[in-house]
C-alpha positions in Angstrom: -132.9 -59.1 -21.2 -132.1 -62.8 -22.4 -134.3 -65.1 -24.4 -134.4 -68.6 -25.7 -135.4 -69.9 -28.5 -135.8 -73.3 -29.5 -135.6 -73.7 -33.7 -136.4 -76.4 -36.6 -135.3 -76.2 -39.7 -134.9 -78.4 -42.9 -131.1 -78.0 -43.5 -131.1 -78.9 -47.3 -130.4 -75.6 -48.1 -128.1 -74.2 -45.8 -124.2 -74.4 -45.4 -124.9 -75.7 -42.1 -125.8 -73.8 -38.6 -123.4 -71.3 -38.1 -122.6 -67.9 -39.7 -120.7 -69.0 -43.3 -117.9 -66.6 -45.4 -119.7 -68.5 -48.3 -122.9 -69.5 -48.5 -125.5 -69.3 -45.9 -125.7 -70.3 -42.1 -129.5 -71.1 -40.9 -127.7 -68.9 -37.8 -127.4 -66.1 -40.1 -130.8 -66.2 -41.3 -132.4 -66.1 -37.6 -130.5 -62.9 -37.0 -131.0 -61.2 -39.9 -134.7 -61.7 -38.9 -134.3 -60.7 -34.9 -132.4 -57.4 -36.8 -135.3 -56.5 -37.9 -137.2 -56.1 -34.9 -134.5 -55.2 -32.0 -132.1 -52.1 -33.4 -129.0 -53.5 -31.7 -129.0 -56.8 -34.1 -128.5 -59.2 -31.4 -126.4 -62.1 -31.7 -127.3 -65.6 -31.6 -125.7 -68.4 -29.2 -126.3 -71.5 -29.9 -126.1 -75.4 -27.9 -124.7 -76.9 -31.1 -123.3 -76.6 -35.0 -124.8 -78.4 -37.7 -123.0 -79.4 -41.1 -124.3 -79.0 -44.3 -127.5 -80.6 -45.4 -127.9 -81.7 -41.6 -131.5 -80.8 -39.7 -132.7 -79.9 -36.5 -135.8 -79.9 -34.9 -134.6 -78.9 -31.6 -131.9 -76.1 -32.1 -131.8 -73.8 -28.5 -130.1 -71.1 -29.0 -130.0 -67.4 -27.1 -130.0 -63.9 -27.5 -129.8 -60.5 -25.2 -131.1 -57.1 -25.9 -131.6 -54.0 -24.1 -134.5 -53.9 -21.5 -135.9 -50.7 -23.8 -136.1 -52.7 -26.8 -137.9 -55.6 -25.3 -141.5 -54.6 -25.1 -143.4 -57.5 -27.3 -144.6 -60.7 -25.1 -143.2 -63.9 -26.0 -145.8 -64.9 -27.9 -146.3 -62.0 -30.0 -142.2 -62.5 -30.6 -142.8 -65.8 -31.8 -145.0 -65.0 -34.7 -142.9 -61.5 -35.3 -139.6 -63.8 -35.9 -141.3 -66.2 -38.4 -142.8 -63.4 -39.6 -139.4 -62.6 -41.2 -138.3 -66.0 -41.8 -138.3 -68.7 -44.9 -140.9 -71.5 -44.4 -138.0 -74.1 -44.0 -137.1 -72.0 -41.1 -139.3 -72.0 -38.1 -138.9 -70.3 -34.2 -141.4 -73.0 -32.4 -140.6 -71.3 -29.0 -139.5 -68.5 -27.1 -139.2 -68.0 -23.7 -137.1 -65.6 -21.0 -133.8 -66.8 -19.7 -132.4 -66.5 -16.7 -129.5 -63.9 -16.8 -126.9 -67.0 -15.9 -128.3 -69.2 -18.7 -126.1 -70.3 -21.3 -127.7 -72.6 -25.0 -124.1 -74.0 -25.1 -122.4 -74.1 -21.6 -125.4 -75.1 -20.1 -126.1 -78.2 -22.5 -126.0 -81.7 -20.3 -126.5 -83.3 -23.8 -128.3 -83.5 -27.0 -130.1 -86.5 -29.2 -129.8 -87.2 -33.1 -131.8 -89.3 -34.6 -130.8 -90.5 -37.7 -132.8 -92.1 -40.7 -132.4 -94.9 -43.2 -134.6 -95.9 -46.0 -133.9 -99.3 -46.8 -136.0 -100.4 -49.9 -134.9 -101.2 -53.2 -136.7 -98.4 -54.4 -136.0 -94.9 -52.2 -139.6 -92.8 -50.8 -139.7 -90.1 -52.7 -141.5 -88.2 -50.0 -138.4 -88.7 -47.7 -135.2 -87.7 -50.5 -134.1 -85.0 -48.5 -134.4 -86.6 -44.7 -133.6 -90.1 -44.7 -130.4 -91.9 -46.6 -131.4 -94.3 -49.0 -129.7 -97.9 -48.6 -131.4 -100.2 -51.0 -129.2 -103.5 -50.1 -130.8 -105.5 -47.2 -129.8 -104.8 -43.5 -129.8 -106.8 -41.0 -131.2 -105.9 -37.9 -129.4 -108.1 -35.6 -125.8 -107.2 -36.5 -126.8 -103.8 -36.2 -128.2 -103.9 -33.2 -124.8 -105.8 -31.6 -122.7 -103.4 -33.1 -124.6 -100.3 -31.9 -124.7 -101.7 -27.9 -120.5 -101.7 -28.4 -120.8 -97.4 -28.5 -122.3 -97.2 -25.2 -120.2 -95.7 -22.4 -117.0 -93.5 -22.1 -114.5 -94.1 -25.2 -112.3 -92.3 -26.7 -114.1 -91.7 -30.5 -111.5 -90.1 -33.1 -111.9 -93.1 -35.0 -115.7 -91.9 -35.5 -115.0 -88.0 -36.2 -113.2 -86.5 -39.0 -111.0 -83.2 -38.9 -112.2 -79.8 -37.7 -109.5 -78.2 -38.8 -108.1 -77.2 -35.2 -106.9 -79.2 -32.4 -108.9 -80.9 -29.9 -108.6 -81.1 -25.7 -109.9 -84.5 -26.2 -111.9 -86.7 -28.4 -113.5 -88.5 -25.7 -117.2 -88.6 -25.3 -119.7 -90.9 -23.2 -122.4 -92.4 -25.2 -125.4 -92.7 -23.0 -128.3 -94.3 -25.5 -127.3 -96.0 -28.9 -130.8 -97.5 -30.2 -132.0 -99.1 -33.8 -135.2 -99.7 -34.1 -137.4 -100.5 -37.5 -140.1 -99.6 -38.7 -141.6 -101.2 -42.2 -138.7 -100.1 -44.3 -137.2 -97.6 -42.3 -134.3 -97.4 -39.6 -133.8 -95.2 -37.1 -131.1 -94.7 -35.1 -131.4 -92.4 -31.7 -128.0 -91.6 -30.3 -127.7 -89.2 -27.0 -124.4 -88.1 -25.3 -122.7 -85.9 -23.3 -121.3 -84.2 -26.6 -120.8 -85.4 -30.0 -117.3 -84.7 -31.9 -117.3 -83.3 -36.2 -119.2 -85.9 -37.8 -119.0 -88.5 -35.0 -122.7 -89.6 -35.2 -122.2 -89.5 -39.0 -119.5 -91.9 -38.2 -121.4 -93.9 -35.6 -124.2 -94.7 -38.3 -122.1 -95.4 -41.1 -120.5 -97.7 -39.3 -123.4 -99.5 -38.1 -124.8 -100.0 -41.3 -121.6 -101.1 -42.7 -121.9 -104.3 -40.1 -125.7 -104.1 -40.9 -124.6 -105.0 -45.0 -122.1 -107.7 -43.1 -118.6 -106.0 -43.9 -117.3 -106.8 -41.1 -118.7 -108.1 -37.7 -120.2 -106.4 -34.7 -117.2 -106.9 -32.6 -114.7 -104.5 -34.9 -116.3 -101.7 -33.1 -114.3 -102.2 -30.0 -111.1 -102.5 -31.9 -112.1 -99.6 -34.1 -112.5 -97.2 -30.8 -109.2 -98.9 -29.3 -106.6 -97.7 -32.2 -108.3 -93.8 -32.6 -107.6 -93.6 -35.7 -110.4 -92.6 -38.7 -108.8 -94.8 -41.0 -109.8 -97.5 -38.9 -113.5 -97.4 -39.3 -116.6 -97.1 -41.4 -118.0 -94.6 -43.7 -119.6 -91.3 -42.9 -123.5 -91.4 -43.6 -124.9 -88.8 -46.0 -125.5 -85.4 -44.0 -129.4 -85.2 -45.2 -130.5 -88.7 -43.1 -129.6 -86.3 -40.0 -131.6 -84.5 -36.8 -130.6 -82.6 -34.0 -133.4 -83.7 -32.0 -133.1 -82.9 -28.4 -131.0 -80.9 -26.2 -130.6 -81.9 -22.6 -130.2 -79.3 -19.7 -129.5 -79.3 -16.1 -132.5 -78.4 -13.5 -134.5 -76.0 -13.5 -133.7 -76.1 -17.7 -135.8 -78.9 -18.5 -134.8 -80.6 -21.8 -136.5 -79.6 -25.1 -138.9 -81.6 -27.4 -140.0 -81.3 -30.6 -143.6 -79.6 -31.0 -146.3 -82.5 -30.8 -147.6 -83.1 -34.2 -151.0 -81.7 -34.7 -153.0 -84.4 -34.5 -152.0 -85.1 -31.1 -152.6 -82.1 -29.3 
C-alpha cells in the first residue's frame, strides 16, 4: 500500500532534505519515525532536495508498506508520525496514493518563495527565515530584472556544481514575482524544475540589480554565456521555502495548511 505525505519543516537544523553520511537529513528523521510504526522501515521518496538551512512547507514525499502492516486510518497515521517527530518537523497530511503515483516523477512543478528583510536593523523574530539586506532596494530594478527569467533558458549561470554531470541545465521559468510588503520582499518563483542552487542564484541576482550593481538588462546576457562566473551571488540558504509542488490531474497541487485564524 502507497501513501503520501505532504511535510513542513524549519530547515535550520538539518543538513538539508535527503539522507546525509554526516549530519542529519530532515528525510532521515521522517523514516526513523515511520520505522517505528511499520516493521519493514519503509523508505521515503521524495518530489525534491533541499540544501542546508533551506525550508519547506510543502515537501510530498511517498512511502509503501505491506497491506498487513497498514491497519491505522490516515488520520490516526498523521498524529502517530508526529507523534515520533521533533517540533520543527511536522507531517501536515497524509493520504493513499494510487499504486502508479510517483512524489518525484509525477511533479509538474514546484514554487519557492524566497524572503528578504530589508531594514537597517534585521527582525529578530524572522533570523532564521528571511535574509537580512539592510542597504535600500529598489523595487523597480528588481522587478525589471526578475520579468528577464521568465520562459525557457538555459540557467547554468544561476546553479552551482552538483558534483555530477547534468543532461541539461535548461529549465522554463513560468512565474518570477517581487512583491513588498512594509520592509520585507518576497520573491515567488515556480518552474518546471529548478537546478542546485538556481533560485538561490535567481534571488541573488535580483537583489544585486535591486542595490544597482549592474542593470536589469545583464540578465539576458548573464543566461546567454552559461557560465556561473558570469552572474550574481547565491542568497543565504535560511531566506528559502519549498512552497508548493505542482501535479498533473487527478494530483491536484499542494498548499500550505491555512493558518489558524482562517479556517
Amino acid at each position: 500500500m502507497k501513501f503520501k505525505l505532504v511535510i513542513a519543516y524549519d530547515g535550520t537544523a538539518y543538513e538539508g532534505w535527503q539522507v546525509q553520511k554526516i549530519g542529519t537529513g530532515v528525510q532521515q528523521i521522517v523514516e526513523t519515525a515511520l520505522a517505528r510504526l511499520f516493521p519493514s522501515g519503509p523508505r521515503l521518496h521524495s518530489s525534491s532536495r533541499t540544501d542546508t538551512g533551506v525550508h519547506a512547507l510543502a515537501m510530498v514525499a511517498h512511502f509503501e508498506v505491506p497491506p498487513a502492516e497498514a491497519r491505522l486510518s490516515v488520520r490516526r497515521l498523521l498524529a502517530a508520525i508526529n507523534a515520533h517527530l521533533p517540533m520543527d518537523v511536522r507531517v501536515v497530511s497524509v493520504a493513499r496514493a494510487p499504486a502508479a503515483f510517483h512524489a518525484r516523477f509525477d511533479a509538474a512543478g514546484k514554487q519557492y518563495r524566497y524572503f528578504v528583510w530589508n531594514h537597517a536593523a534585521m527582525n529578530p523574530l524572522r533570523r532564521h527565515t528571511a535574509w537580512h539586506v539592510p542597504r535600500r532596494l529598489d523595487p523597480r530594478l528588481m522587478h525589471a530584472a526578475a520579468r528577464l527569467f521568465l520562459g525557457r533558458h538555459d540557467f547554468q549561470s544561476f546553479s552551482a556544481n552538483p558534483g555530477y554531470r547534468r543532461q541539461t541545465t535548461v529549465r522554463t521559468i513560468t512565474r518570477c514575482d517581487v512583491k513588498k510588503s512594509g520592509p520585507q520582499f518576497t520573491f515567488i518563483i515556480e518552474g518546471d524544475g529548478f537546478l542546485y542552487k538556481m533560485v538561490r542564484g535567481i534571488v541573488g541576482t535580483i537583489v544585486q540589480a535591486g542595490q544597482g550593481k549592474f542593470p536589469p538588462e545583464d540578465v539576458k546576457v548573464m543566461l546567454a554565456k552559461a557560465d556561473r562566473r558570469v552572474a550574481g551571488m547565491n542568497a543565504p540558504a535560511h531566506g528559502l521555502v519549498l512552497w508548493k509542488v505542482f501535479y498533473r490531474a487527478p494530483h491536484k497541487p499542494e498548499r500550505p495548511p491555512a493558518p489558524a485564524s482562517a479556517r
